[in-house]
C-alpha positions in Angstrom: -121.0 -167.1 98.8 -118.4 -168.9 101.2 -114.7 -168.5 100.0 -113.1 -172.0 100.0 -109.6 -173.0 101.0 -107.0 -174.7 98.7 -107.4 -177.9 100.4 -111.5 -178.1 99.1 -110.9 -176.5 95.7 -108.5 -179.3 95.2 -110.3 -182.7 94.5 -109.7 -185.6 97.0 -108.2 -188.8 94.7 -111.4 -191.2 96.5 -114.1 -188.7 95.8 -113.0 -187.9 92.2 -110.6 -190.7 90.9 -111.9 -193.9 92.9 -112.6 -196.0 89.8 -110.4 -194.2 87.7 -106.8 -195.5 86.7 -104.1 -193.0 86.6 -100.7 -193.2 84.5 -98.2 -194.1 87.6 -94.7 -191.7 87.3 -91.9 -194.3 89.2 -88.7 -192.2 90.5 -85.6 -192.7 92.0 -84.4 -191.9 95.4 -87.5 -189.6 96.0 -90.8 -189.2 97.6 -93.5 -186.9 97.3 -95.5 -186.3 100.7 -99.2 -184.8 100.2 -98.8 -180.7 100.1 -95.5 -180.7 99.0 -94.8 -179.0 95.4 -91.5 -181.1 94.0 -89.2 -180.6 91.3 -89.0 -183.6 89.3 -86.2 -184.6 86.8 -87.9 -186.9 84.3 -85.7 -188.7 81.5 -86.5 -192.3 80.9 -88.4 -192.5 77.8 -91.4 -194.0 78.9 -91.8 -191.7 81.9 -91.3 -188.5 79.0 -93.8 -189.9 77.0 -96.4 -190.6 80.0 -96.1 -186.8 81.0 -96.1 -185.6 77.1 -99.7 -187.6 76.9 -101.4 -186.3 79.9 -104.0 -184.4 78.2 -106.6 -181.7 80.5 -106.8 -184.1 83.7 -102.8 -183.9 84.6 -103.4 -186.1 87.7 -100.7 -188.7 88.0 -99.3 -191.3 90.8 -96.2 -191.0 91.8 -94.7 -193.7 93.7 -90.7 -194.4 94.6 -89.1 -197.1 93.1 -87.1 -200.1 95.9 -84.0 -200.2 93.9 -82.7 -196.8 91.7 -80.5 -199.1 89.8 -83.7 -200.4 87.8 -84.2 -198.9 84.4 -87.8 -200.8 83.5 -89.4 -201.1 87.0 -92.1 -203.6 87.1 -94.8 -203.4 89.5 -93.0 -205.9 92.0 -89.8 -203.0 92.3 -92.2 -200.3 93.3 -93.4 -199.7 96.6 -97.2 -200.3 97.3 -97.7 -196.5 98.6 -97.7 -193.6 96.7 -99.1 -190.0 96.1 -101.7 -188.3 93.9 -100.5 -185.4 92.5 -101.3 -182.7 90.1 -98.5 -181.7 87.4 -98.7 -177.9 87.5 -95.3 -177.2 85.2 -93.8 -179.0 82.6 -90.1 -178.1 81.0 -88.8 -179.5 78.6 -84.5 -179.6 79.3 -81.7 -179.7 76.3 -80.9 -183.3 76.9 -84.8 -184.2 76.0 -85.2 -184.8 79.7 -88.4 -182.9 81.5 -88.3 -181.0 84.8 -91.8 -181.2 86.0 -93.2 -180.0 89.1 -95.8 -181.9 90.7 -97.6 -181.2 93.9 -98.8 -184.1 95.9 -102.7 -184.6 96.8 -102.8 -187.4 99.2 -101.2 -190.7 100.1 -103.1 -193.5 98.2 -102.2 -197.3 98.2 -101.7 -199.0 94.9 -104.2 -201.9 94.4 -103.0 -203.1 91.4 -100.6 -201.8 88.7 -100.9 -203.3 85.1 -99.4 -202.2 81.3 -101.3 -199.7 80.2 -100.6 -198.2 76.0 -97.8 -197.4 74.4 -97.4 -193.7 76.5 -98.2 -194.4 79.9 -95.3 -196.7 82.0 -98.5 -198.3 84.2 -101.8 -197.2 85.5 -103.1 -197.6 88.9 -106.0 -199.6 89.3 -108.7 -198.3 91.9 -106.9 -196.4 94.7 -107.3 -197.2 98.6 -106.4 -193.4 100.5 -104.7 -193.9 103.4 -106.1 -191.8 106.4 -103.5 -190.0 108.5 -104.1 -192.2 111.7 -103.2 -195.1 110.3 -99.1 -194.1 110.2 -96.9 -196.1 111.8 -93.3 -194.8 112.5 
């Protein structure tokens, strides 16, 4: 029996997730790059409540938001790239904030965002993963 590496244990978001829509986590003044493990400070109230539902499957999106000053992003104040990522930790902080930390999968492009219940901010609809040769600096 072949050991496998991190990177194959860990599902790819187009072989797993393709058709599947994922609650979206928008943040401020932060970007999670694929392989990274972040600490994230979540305290808007939606955003608490979408990482309080995530039930077994604790993939999210997490995609930065153009302008920190918004409280209620819509879909036009994100940007259209984002990561996967896995929430490994949740804590919960005095001021009913959370510190989660996430660890990011792959970069995926958003192909549509829409409202989703009353405990997830927005969903991503299908995903489009974005292959490391198509960067442009």
């Amino acid at each position: 029996m072949s050991q496998q590496t991190p990177n194959e244990r860990t599902p790819k978001l187009n072989e797993t997730n393709e058709q599947k829509a994922l609650p979206v986590l928008p943040v401020r003044d932060t970007v999670l790059f694929p392989h990274a493990v972040l600490p994230l400070t979540v305290g808007r109230e939606s955003s608490v409540q979408l990482i309080n539902s995530l039930g077994e499957d604790k993939t999210i999106i997490v995609v930065a938001q153009r302008e920190a000053r918004v409280d209620a992003p819509q879909p036009s104040d994100l940007y259209t790239v984002g990561t996967s990522a896995v929430v490994h930790k949740v804590v919960k902080m005095p001021n009913q904030s959370l510190f989660v930390f996430a660890e990011g999968l792959e970069r995926i492009r958003l192909r549509g965002v829409y409202p989703a219940d009353a405990f997830h901010d927005r969903h991503l609809l299908g995903s489009s993963r974005i292959d490391g040769t198509n960067r442009h600096v």
